[in-house]
N, C-alpha and C positions, 0 to 999 in steps of 0.2 A: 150528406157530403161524403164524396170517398174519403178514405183513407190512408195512411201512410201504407197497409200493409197492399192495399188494392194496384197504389201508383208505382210502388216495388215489383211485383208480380205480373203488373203489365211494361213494365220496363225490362225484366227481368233482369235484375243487378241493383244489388242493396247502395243506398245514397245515404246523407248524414240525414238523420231523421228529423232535425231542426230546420233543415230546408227544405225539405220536402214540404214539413207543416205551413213553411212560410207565403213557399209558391202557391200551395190549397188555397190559404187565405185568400192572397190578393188575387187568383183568379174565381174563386167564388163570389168575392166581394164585387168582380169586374162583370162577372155574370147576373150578380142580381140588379149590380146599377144600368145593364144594357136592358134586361129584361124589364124594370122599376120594379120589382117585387120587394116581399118584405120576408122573403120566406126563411124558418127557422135551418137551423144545419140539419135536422132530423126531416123537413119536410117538403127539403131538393128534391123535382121529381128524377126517378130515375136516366130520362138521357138527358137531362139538364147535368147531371150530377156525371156521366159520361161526356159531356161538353169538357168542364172542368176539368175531367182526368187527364184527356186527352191535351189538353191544352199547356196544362200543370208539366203532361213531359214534354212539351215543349219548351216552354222555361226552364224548366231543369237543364235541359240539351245543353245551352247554352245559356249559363246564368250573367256571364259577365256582359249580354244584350252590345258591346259594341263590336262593328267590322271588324276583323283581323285575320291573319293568314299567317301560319307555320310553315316553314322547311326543315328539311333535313333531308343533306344530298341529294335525290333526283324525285325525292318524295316532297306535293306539298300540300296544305289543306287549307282550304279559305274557307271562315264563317261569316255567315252574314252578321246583320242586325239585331238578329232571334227573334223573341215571339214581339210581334207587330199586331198582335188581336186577332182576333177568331176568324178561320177560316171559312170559307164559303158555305161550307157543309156543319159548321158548329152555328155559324148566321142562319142558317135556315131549322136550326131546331132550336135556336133559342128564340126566333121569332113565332114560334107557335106562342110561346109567353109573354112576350113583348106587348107593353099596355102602351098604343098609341093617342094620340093628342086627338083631341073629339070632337 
């Protein structure tokens, strides 16, 4: 499973380390229930374990997951929804693992 120091350094900017660990979880925990695997945290294959990362800073991006929009004077910034589940290209390497119905 990555780690906090992996998701830091491809982020590049230190985050509370308690959420970071949080977001790991529930997205490894989302990656093993999409794939149905049962696999241990030591034996994540590697871009399964880049799915994750990758995913992980996305949640982070935007932890509070609801709509909203900032201003201040002629500047403004709208957030979506945030992470809505794996993107097309983390769908296609995590179905290499994916145990379908038989």
């Amino acid at each position: 499973m990555p780690s906090v120091d992996d998701v830091t350094a491809l982020l590049g900017r230190a985050l509370d380390t308690d959420q970071i660990e949080a977001a790991l979880s529930v997205v490894t925990t989302m990656a093993r229930s999409y794939c149905r695997a049962d696999w241990a945290d030591d034996e994540l294959p590697a871009d399964v374990a880049a799915v994750v990362q990758t995913a992980t800073l996305r949640l982070l991006t935007h932890p509070g997951q609801l709509p909203m929009a900032e201003a201040m004077g002629g500047l403004s910034v709208t957030y979506t929804a945030g992470f809505q589940g794996f993107t097309l290209a983390e769908r296609i390497t995590l179905d290499r693992y994916r145990v379908k119905a038989r």
